[in-house]
matplotlib code that plots the C-alpha trace (Angstrom):
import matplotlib.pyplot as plt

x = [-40.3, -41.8, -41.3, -39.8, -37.7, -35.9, -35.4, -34.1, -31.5, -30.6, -29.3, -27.5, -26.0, -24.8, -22.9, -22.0, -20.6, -17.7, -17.5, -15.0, -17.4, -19.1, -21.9, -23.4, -23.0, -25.1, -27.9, -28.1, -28.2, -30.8, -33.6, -32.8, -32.2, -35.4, -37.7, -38.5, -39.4, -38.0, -37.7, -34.2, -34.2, -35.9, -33.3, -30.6, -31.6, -31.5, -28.6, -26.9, -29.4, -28.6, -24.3, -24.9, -26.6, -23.6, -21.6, -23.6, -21.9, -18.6, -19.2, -20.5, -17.6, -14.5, -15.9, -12.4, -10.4, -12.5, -12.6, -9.3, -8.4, -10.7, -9.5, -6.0, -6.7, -8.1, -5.5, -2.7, -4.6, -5.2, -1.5, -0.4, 1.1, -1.0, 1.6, 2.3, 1.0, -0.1, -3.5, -3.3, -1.7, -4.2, -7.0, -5.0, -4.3, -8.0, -9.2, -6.1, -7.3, -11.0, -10.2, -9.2, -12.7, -14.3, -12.8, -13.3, -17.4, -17.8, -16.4, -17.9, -21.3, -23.7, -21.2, -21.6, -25.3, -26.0, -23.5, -26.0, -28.8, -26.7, -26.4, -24.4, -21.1, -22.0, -21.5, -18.4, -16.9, -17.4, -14.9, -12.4, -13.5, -11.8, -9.0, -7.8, -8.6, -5.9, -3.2, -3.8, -2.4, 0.0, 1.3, 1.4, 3.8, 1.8, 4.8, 3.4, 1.3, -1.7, 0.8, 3.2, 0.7, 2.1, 0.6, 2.0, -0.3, -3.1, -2.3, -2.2, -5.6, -7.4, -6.5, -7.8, -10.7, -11.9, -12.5, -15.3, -17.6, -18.7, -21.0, -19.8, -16.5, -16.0, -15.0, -13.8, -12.3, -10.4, -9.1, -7.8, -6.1, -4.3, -3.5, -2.0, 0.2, 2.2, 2.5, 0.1, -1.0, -4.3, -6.6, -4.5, -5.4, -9.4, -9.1, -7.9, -10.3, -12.9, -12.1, -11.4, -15.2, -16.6, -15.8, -17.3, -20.4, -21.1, -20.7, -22.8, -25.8, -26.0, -26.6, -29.0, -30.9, -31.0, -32.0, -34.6, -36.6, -36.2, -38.7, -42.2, -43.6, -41.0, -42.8, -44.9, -41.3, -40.1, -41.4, -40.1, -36.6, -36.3, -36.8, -33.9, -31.9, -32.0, -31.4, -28.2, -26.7, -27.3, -25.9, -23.0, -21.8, -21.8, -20.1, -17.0, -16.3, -16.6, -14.1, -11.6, -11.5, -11.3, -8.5, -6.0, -5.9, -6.8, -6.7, -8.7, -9.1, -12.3, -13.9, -12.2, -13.6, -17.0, -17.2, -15.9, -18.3, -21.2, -20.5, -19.5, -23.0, -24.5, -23.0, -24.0, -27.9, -27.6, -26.2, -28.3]
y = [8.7, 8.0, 8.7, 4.9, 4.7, 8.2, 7.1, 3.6, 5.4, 8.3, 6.1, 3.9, 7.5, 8.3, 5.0, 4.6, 8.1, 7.9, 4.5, 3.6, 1.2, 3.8, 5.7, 6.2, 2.6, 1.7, 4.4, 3.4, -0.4, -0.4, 0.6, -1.7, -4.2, -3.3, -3.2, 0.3, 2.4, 6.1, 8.3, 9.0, 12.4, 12.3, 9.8, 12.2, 14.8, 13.0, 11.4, 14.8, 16.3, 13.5, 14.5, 17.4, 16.0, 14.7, 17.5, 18.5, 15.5, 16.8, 20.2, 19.0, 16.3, 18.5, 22.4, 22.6, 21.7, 24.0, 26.9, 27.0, 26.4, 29.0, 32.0, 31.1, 31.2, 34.4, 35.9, 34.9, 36.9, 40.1, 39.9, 39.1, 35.9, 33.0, 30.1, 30.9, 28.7, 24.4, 25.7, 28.0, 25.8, 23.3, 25.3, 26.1, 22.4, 21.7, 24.5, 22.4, 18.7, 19.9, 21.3, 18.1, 16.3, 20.1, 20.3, 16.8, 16.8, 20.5, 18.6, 15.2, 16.2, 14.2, 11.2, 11.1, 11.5, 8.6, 6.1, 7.1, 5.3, 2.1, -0.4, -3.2, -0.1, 0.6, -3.0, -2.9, 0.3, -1.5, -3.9, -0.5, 0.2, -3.1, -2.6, 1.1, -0.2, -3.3, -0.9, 1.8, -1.2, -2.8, 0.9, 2.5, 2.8, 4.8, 6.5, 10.3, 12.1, 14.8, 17.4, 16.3, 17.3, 19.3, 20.5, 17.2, 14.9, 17.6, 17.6, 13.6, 12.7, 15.2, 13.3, 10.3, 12.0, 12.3, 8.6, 8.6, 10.8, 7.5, 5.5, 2.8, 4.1, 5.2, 8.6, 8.0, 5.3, 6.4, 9.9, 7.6, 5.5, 8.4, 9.2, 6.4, 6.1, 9.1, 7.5, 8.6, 6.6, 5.9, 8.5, 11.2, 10.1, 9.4, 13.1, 14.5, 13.2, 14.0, 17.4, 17.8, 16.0, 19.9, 21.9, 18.8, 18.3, 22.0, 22.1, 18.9, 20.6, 23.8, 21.5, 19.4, 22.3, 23.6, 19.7, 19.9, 23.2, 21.9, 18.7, 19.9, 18.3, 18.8, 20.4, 17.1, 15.6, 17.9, 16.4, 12.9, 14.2, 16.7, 12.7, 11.5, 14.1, 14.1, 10.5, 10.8, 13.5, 12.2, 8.7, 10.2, 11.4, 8.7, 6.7, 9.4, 9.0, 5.2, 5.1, 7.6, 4.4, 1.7, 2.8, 3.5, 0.3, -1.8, -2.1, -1.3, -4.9, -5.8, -2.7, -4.3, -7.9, -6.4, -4.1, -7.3, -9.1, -7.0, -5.6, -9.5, -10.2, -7.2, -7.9, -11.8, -10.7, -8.1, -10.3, -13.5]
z = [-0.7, 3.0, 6.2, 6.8, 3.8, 4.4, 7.7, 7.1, 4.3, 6.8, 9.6, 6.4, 5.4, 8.9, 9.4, 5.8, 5.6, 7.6, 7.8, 4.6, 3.0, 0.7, 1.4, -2.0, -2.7, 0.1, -0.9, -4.0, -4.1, -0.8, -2.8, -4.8, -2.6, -0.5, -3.2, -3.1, -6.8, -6.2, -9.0, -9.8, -9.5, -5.9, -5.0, -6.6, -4.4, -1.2, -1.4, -1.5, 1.1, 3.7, 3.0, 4.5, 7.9, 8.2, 7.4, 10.8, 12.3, 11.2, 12.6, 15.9, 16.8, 15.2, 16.5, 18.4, 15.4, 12.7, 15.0, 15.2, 11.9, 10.9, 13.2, 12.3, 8.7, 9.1, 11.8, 9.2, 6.2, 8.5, 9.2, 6.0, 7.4, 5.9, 6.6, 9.6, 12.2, 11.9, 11.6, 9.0, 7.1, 7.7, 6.9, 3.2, 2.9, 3.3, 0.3, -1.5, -1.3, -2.2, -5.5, -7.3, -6.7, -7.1, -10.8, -11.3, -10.7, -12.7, -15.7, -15.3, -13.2, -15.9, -16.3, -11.9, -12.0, -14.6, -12.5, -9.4, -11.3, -12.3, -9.4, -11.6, -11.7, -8.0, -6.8, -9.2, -7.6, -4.2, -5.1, -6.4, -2.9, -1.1, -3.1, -1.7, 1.9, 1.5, -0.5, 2.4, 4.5, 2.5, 1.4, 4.1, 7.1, 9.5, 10.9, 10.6, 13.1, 12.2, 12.7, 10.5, 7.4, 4.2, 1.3, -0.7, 1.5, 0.8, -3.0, -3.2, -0.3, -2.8, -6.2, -4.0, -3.5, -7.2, -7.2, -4.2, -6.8, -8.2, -6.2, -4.4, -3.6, -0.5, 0.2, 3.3, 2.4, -0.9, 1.8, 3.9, 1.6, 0.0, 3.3, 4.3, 1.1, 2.4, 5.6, 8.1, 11.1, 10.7, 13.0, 11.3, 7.9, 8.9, 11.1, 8.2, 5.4, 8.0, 7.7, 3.9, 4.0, 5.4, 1.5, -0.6, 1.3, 1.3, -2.3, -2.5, 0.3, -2.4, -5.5, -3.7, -2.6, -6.2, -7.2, -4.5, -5.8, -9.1, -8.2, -9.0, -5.6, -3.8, -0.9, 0.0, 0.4, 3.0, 6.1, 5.1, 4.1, 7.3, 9.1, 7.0, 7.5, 11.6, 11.6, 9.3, 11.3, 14.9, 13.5, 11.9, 15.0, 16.8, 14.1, 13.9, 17.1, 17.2, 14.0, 15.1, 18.3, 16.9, 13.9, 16.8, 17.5, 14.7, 10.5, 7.7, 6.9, 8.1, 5.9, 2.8, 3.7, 3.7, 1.0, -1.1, 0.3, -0.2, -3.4, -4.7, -3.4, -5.5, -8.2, -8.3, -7.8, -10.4, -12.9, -12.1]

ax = plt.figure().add_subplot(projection="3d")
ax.plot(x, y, z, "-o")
ax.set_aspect("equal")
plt.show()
């Protein structure tokens, strides 16, 4: 991979990311789409290299919200008084929603990895994508606030979560969907799958690591995946805080129109 290309699919990954229009779907038809030969397993290995820039994103734009999660989650233990407070709770509710997808890649990792190197069941999942954007808001009555949280709505974004392990379904997307089906407004669902985003993408960045030492050159890649990485994680930013805007005022429809769109498009070429 080069400089250019890591680049170009960094800033793809930071927008993508959070963005509910499926991140691994748009990493792993550009190549394709571009022209570009990368070996699968280099591409493998990026792809979950480039999650955790914007896990960085994360951590810089929520730092209030995990902070305080974290030393109420901790306060509550040393007391013997885990439930205590919102924010213990939340912090519980998080470790809750991640083990769903967490069970669900341990026992299905090689199925996951060989749907990364198919681009025909990527553009399909793009259109499973769609789909969960218009149920989210056709389901949902947005009536709940972030506070208003409990371990059911943890239990139920996590299931939802499972299905963003295949590429081309968005995991924002699917989080938020779930969300929404029990009823939250929409910035409390996106904060919320934000957040649940930290665990996964952790998990993700220590695989990707061990994918990463495993490639025999992987040292002559460094430079050009540090350059991916930066530009994913200064992009992702941005995008959160442009999202978290524009769903207080308006749907989820225009996400759903494009990943039709698009992965309708995908399809077509791949099948022509």
């Amino acid at each position: 991979m080069t400089i250019l290309q890591t680049i170009i699919l960094g800033i793809i990954q930071g927008i993508t990311e959070f963005l509910p229009i499926s991140s691994s779907g748009h990493l792993v038809l550009a190549p394709y789409l571009f022209g570009w030969k990368i070996a699968p397993q280099d591409a493998f290995a990026f792809d979950v290299l480039v999650q955790v820039a914007t896990l960085l994103a994360v951590f810089a734009y929520f730092w209030g919200d995990i902070s305080s999660i974290a030393r109420a989650v901790l306060t509550g233990i040393w007391k013997k008084t885990p439930l205590e407070s919102h924010e213990a709770r939340m912090g519980w509710y998080l470790v809750l929603a991640t083990i769903p997808a967490g069970v669900a890649y341990l026992l299905f990792n090689d199925t996951f990895e060989r749907a990364f190197s198919s681009p025909l069941a990527t553009a399909c999942f793009l259109l499973v994508t769609a789909a969960l954007l218009l149920i989210a808001e056709r389901v949902g009555k947005r009536s709940r606030s972030f506070e208003e949280i409990n371990w059911v709505d943890a239990l139920v974004v996590g299931l939802f979560q499972i299905l963003a392990i295949f590429p081309g379904v968005s995991r924002s997307g699917s989080t938020i969907t779930g969300g929404m089906t029990r009823n939250l407004q929409r910035p409390a669902a996106a904060r919320f799958s934000f957040l649940i985003s930290i665990p996964i993408m952790l998990a993700g960045g220590l695989i990707g690591v061990k994918n990463l030492l495993e490639i025999p050159h992987f040292t002559s890649l460094l430079s050009a995946y540090f350059a991916g990485f930066a530009a994913a994680a200064l992009v992702g930013y941005f995008t959160i805080r442009w999202l978290l805007q524009f769903l207080s005022q308006r749907p989820l429809y225009v996400f759903a129109i494009y990943c039709f769109i698009f992965g309708l498009l995908n399809l077509t070429l791949l099948l022509l």
